[in-house]
N, CA, C and O of each residue as an XYZ file, in Angstrom:
688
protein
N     297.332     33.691    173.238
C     296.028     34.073    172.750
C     295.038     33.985    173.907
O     295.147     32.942    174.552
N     294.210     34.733    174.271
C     293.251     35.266    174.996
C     291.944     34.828    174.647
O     291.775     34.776    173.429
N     290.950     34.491    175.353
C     289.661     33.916    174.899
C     288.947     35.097    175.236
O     289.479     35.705    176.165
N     287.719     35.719    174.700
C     286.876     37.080    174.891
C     286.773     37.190    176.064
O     286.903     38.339    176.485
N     286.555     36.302    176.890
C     286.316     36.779    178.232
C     287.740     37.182    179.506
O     287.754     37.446    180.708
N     288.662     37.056    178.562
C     290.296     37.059    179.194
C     291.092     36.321    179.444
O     292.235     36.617    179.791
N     290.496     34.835    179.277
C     290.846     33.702    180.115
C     291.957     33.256    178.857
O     291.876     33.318    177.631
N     292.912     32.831    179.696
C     294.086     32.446    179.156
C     293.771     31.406    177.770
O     293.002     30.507    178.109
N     294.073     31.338    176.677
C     293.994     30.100    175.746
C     294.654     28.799    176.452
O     295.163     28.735    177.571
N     294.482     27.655    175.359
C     294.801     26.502    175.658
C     296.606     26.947    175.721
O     297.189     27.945    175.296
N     297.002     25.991    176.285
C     298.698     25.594    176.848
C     299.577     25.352    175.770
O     300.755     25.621    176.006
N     299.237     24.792    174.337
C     299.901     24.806    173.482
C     300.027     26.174    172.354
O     300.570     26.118    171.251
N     299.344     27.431    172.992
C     299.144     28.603    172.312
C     299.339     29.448    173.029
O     298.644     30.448    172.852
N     300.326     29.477    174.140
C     300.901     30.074    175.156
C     302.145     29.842    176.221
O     302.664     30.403    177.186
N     302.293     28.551    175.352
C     303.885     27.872    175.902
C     304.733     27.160    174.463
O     304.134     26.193    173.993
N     305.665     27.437    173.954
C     306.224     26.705    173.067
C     306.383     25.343    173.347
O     306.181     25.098    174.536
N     306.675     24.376    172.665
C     306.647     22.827    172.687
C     308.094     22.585    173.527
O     308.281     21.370    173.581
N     308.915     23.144    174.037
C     309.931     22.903    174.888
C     309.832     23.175    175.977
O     310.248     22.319    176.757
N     309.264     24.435    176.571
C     308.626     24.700    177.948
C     306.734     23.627    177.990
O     305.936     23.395    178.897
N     306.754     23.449    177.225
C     305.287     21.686    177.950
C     305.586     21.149    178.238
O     305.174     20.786    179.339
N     306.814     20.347    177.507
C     307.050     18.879    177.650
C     307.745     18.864    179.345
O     307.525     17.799    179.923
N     308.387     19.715    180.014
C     308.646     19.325    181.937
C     307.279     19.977    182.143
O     307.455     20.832    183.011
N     306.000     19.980    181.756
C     305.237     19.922    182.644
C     303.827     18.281    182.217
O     302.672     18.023    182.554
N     304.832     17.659    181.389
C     304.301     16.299    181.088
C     305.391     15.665    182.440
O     304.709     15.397    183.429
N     306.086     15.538    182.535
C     307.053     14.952    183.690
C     306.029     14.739    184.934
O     305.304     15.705    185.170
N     305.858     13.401    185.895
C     305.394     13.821    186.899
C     306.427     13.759    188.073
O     307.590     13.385    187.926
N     305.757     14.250    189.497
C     307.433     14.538    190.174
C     308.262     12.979    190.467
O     309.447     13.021    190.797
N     307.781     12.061    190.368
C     308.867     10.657    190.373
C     310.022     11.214    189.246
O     311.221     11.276    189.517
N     309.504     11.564    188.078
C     309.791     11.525    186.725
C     310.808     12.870    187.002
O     311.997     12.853    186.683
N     310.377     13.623    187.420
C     311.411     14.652    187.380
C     312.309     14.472    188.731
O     313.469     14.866    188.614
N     312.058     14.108    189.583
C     312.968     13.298    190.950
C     314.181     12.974    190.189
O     315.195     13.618    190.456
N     314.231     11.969    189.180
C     314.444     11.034    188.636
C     315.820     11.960    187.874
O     316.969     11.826    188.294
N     315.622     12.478    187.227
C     315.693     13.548    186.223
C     316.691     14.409    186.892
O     317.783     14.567    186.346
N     316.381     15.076    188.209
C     317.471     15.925    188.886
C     318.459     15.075    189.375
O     319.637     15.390    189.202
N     318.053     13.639    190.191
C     319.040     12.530    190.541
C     320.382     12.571    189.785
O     321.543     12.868    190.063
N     319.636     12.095    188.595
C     320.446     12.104    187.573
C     321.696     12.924    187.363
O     322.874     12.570    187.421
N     320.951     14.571    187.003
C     321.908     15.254    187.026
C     322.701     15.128    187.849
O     323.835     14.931    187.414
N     322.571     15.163    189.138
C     323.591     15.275    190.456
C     324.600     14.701    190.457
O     325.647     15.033    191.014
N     324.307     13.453    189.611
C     325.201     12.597    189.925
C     326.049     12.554    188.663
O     327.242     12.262    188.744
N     325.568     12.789    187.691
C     326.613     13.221    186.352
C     327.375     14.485    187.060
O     328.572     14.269    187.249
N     326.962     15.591    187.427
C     327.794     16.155    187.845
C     329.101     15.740    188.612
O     330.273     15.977    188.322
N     328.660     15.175    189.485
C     329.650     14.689    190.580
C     330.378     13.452    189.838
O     331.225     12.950    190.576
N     330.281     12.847    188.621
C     331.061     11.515    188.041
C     332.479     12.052    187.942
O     332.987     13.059    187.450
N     333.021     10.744    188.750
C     334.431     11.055    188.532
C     335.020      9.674    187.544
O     334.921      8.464    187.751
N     335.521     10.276    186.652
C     336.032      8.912    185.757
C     337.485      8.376    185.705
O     338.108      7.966    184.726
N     337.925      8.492    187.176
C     339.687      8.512    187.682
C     340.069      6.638    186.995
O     340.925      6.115    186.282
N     338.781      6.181    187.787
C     339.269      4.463    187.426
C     338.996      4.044    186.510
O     339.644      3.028    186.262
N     337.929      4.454    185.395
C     338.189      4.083    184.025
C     339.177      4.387    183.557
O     339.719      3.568    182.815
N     339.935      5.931    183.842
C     340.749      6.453    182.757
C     341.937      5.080    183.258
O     342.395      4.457    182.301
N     342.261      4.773    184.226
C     343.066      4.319    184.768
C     343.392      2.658    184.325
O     344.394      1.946    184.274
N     341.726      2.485    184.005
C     341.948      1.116    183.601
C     342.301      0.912    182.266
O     342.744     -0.142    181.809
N     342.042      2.209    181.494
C     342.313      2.696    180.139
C     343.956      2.715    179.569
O     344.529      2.528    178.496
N     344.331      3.065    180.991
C     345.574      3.094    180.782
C     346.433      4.717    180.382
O     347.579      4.986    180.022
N     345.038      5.647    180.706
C     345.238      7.211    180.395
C     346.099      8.207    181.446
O     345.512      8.933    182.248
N     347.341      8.157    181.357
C     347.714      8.842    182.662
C     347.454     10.462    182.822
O     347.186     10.933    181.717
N     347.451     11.436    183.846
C     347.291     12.311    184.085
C     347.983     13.264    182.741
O     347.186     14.108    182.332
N     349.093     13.250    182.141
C     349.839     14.055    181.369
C     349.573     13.810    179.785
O     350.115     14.465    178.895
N     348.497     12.587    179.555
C     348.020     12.332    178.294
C     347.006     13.768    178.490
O     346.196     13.888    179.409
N     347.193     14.552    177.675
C     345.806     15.895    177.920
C     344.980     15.251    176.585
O     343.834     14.905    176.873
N     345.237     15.108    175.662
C     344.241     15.267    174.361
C     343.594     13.735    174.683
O     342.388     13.489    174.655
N     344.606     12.813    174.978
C     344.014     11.503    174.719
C     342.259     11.230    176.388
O     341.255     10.517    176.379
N     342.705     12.034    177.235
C     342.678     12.300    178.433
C     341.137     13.187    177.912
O     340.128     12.529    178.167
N     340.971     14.035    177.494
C     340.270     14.897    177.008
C     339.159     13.633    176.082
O     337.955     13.522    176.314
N     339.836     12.895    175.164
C     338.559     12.190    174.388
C     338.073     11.575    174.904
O     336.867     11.601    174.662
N     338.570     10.452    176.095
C     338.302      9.575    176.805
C     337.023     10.080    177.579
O     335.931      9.511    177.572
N     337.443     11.613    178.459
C     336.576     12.058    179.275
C     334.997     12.408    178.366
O     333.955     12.268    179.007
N     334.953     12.644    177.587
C     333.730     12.629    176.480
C     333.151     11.707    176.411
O     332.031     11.666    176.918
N     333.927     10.130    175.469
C     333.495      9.170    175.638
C     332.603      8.634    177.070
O     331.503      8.086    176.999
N     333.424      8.958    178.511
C     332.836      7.714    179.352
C     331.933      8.638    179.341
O     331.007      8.240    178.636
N     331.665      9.955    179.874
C     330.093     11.157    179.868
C     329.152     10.633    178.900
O     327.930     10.589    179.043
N     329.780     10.266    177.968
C     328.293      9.885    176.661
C     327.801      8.648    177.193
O     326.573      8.567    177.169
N     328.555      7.435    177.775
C     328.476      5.941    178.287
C     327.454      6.322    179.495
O     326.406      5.679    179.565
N     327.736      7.404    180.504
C     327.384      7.711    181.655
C     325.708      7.901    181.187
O     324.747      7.287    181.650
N     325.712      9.098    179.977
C     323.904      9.051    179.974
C     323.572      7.511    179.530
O     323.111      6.676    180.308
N     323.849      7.293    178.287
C     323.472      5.798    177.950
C     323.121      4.985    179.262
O     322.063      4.368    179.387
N     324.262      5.051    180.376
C     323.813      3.816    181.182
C     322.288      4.409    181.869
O     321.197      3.838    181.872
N     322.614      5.581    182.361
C     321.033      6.186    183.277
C     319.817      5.973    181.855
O     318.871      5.435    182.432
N     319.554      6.070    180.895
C     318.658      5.430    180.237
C     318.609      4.090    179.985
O     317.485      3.589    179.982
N     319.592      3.350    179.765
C     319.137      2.013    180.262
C     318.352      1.764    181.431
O     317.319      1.094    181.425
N     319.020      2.488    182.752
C     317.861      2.371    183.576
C     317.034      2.767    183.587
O     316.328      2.446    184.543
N     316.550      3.582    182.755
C     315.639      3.831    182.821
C     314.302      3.205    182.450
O     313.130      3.310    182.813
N     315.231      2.282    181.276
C     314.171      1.521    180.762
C     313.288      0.037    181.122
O     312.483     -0.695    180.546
N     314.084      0.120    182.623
C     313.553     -0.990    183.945
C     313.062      0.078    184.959
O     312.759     -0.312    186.087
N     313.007      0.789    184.792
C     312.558      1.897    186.186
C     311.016      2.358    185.390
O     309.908      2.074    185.844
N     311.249      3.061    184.225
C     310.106      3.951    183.484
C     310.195      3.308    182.445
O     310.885      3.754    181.528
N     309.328      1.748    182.285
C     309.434      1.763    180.551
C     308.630      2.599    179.664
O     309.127      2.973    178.601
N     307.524      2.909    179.962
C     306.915      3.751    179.513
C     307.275      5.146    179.173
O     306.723      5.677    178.210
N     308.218      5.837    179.932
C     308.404      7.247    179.972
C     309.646      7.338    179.811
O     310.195      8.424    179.995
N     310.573      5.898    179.324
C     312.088      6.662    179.187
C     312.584      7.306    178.443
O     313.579      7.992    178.676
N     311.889      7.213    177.177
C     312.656      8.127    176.070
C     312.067      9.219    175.795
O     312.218      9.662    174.656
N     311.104     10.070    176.905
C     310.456     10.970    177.026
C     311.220     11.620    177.986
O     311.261     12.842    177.843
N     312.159     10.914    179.416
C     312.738     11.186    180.330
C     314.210     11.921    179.557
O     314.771     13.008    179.695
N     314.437     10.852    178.804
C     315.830     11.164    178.050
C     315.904     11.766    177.306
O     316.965     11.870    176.690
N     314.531     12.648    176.907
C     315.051     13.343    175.328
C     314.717     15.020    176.250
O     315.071     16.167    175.977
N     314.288     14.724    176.845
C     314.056     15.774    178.268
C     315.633     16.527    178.832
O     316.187     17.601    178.599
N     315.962     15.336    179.668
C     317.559     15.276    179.743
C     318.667     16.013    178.722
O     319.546     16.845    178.945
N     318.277     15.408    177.642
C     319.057     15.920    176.713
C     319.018     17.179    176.196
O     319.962     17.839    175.762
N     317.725     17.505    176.279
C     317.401     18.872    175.553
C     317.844     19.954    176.542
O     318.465     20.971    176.233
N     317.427     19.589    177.829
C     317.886     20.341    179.514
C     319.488     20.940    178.882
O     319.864     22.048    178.496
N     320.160     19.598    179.009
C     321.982     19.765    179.362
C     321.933     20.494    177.541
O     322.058     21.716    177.461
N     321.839     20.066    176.845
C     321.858     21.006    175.659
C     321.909     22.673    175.650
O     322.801     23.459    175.332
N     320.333     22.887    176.222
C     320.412     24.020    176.947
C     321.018     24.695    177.914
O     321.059     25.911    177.726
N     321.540     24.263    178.967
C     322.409     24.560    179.824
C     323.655     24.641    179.355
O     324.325     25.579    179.788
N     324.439     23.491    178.139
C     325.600     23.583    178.223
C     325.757     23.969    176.665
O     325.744     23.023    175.877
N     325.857     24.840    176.319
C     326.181     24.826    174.699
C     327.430     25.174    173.709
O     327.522     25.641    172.573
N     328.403     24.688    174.763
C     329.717     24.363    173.729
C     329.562     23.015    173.289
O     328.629     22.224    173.427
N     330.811     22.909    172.662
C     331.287     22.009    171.322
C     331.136     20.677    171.781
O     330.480     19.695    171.434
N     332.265     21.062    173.013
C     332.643     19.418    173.448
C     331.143     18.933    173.889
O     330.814     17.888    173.329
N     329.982     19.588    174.952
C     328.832     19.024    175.050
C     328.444     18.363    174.026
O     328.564     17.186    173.687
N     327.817     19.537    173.440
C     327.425     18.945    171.885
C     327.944     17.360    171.659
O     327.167     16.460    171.341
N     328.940     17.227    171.808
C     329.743     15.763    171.278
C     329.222     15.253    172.557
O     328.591     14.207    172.406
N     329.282     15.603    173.566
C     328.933     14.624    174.472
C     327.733     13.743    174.362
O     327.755     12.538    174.616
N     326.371     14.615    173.848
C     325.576     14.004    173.567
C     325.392     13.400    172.761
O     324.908     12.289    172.974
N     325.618     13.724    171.725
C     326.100     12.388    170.494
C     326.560     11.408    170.725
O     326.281     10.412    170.057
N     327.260     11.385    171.565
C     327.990      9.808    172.558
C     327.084      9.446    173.116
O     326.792      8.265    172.925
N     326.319     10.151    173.940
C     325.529      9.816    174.594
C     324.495      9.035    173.664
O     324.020      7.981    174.087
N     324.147      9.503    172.452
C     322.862      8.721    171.823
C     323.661      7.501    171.178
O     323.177      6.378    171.041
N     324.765      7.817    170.854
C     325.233      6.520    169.779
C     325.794      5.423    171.683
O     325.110      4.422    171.900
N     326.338      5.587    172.196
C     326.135      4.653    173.010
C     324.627      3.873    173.746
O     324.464      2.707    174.107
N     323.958      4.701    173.765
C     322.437      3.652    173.975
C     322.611      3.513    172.906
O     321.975      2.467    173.040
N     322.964      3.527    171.450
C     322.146      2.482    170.209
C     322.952      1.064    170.614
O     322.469     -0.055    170.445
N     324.359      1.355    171.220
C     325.061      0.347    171.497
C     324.365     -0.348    172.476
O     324.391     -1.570    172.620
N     323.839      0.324    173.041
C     323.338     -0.542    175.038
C     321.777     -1.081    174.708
O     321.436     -2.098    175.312
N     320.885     -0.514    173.860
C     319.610     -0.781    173.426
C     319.635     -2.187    172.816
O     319.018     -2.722    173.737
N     319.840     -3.034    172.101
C     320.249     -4.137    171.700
C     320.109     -5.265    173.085
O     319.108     -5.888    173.440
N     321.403     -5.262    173.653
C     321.879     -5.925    175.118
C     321.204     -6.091    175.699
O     320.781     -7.183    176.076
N     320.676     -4.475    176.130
C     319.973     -4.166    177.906
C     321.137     -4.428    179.094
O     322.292     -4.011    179.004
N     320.680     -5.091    180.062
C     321.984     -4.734    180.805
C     322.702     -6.109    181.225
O     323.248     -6.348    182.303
N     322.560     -7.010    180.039
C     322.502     -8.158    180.088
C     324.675     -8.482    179.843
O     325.418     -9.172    180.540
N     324.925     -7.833    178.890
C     325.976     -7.631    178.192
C     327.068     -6.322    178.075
O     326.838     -5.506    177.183
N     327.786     -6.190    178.612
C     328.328     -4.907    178.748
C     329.944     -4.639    177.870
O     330.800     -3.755    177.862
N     329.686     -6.258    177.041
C     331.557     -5.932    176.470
C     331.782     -5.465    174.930
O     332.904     -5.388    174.430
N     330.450     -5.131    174.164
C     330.375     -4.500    172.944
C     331.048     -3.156    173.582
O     332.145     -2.995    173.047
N     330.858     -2.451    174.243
C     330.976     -0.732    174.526
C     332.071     -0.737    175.398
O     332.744      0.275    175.593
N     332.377     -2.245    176.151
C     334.519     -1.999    176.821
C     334.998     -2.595    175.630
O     336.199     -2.857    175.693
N     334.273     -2.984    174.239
C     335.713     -2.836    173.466
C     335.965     -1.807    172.934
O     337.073     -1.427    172.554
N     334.905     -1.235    172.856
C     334.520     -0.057    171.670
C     335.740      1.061    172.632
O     336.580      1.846    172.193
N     335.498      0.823    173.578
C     336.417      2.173    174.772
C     337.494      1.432    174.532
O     338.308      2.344    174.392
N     338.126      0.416    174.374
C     339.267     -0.358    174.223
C     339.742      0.453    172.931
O     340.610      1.323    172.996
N     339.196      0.145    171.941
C     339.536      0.559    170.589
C     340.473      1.552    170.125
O     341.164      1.662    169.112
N     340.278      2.303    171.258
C     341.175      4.003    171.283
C     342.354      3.529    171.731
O     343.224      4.385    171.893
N     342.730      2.034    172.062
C     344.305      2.066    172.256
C     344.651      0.672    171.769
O     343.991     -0.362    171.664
N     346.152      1.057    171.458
C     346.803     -0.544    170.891
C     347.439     -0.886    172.056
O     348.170     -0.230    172.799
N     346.892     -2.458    172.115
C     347.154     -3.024    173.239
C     347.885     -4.673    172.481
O     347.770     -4.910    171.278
N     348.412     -5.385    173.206
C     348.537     -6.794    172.708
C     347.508     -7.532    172.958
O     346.854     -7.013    173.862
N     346.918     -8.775    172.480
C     345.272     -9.048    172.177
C     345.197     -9.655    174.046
O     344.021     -9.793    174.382
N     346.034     -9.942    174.994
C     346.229    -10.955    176.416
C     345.913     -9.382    176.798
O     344.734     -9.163    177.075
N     346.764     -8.327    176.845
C     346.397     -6.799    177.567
C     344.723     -6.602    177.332
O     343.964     -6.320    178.259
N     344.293     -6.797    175.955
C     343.124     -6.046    175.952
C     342.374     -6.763    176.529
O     341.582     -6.164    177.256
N     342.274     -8.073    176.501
C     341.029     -8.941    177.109
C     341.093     -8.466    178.184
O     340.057     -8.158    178.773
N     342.387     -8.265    178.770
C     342.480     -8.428    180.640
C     341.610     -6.650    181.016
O     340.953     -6.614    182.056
N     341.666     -5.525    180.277
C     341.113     -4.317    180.219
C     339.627     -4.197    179.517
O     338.835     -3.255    179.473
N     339.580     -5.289    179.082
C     337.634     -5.300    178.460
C     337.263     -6.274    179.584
O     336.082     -6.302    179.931
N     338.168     -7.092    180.201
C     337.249     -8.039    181.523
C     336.635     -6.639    182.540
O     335.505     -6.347    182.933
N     337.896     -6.038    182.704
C     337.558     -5.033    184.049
C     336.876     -3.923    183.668
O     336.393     -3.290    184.607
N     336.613     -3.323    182.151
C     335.721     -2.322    182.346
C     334.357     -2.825    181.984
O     333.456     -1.990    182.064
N     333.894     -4.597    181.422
C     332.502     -4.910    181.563
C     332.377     -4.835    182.976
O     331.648     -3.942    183.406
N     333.030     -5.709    183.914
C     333.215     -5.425    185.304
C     332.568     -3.975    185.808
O     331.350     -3.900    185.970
N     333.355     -2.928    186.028
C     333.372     -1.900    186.399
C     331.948     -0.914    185.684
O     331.174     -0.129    186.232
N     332.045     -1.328    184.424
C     330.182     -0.607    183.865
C     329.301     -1.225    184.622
O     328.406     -0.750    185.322
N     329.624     -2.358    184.428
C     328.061     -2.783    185.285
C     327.818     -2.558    186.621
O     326.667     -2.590    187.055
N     328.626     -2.366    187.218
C     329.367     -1.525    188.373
C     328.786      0.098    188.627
O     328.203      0.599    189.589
N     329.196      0.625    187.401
C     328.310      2.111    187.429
C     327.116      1.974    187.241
O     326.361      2.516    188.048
N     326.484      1.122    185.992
C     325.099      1.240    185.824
C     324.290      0.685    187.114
O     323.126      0.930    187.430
N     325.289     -0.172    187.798
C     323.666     -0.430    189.244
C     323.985      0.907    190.325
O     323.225      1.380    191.170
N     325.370      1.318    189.974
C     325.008      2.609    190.886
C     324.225      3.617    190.455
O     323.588      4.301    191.256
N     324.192      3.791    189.327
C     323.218      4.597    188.770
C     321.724      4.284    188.923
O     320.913      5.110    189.341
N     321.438      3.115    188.581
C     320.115      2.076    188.925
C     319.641      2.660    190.531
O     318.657      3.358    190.778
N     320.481      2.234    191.330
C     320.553      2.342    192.656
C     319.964      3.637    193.153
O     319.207      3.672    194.123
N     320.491      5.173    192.162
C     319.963      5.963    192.824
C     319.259      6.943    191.948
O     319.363      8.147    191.715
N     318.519      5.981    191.563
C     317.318      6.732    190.132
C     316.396      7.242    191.039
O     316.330      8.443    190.777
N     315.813      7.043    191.758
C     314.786      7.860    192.304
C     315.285      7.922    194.539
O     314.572      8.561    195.313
C-alpha cells in the first residue's frame, strides 16, 4: 500500500510476517545464525553412530539414528544459545527453523525438526548442566545389557557435552 504522495506504506503492509522477522535479527544475531548453519551442514555423526553401536550396513536403523542426533544437534545450538542470546534465543531458533523448513521440505526434515523441538524440551529443564536424560533417550533405540548401556550413556553424556561446547565455541 502506497501513501498519496507515493511513499512506500509501513513494513508490515508490504512485507509478509516471514520476510520481517530476518530483518529483526541484528548482524551478531544473524552471524550467529549462518555459523550455525555451516556447521550443521558439515556435522558428521561417524562417532555417535559408533558409540551407538550402528554399523555402516544397518541402513534403516542408520537412517533413524541420523535424524535423531540432527534434531539433538539443533537442540544443543539453542541451548547455546540461551547463554550467548538470552534474550533473542527463541527468536534466533524459531528463525532457524522456519529458514531450514523452507529450504528443506521433505519428510525426513520435517521430522528432523520435530526432534529438534522435542529434544530442547528435553535440554530446557537441565541447561547444560546434565546431559544423560537425552544419552538414554538415544540409548533407548537399542537392547543392550544394563553394564553395556551405562558404559554407552557414560560416553555419549561425555561426547554431547563435547559437541555442545563445540558448538558454544563457534556461535559467533
Amino acid at each position: 500500500m502506497r501513501h498519496m504522495d507515493g511513499t512506500p506504506g509501513p513494513a508490515s503492509e508490504t512485507t509478509s510476517p516471514e520476510m520481517a522477522t530476518p530483518a529483526v535479527l541484528s548482524d551478531t544475531m544473524r552471524q550467529a545464525l549462518d555459523n550455525f548453519m555451516a556447521l550443521y551442514e558439515d556435522a558428521d555423526f561417524t562417532v555417535e553412530l559408533a558409540y551407538l553401536g550402528v554399523g555402516r550396513m544397518q541402513f534403516l536403523r542408520r537412517r533413524q539414528m541420523l535424524l535423531e542426533l540432527r534434531g539433538l544437534y539443533m537442540a544443543l545450538w539453542r541451548l547455546a544459545l540461551a547463554k550467548s542470546f538470552p534474550q533473542d534465543a527463541d527468536l534466533m531458533f524459531d528463525t532457524f527453523l522456519r529458514e531450514y523448513a523452507a529450504k528443506n521440505r521433505d519428510r525426513a526434515s520435517a521430522r528432523v525438526l520435530t526432534r529438534g523441538r522435542e529434544y530442547w524440551g528435553m535440554l530446557e529443564p537441565m541447561g547444560d548442566g546434565d546431559f544423560s536424560d537425552v544419552a538414554r533417550h538415544l540409548t533407548s533405540f537399542f537392547s543392550r545389557t544394563e553394564m553395556g548401556a551405562k558404559s554407552v550413556n557414560l560416553k555419549l553424556v561425555l561426547h554431547i557435552r563435547k559437541l555442545y561446547k563445540h558448538i558454544f565455541d563457534r556461535l559467533i
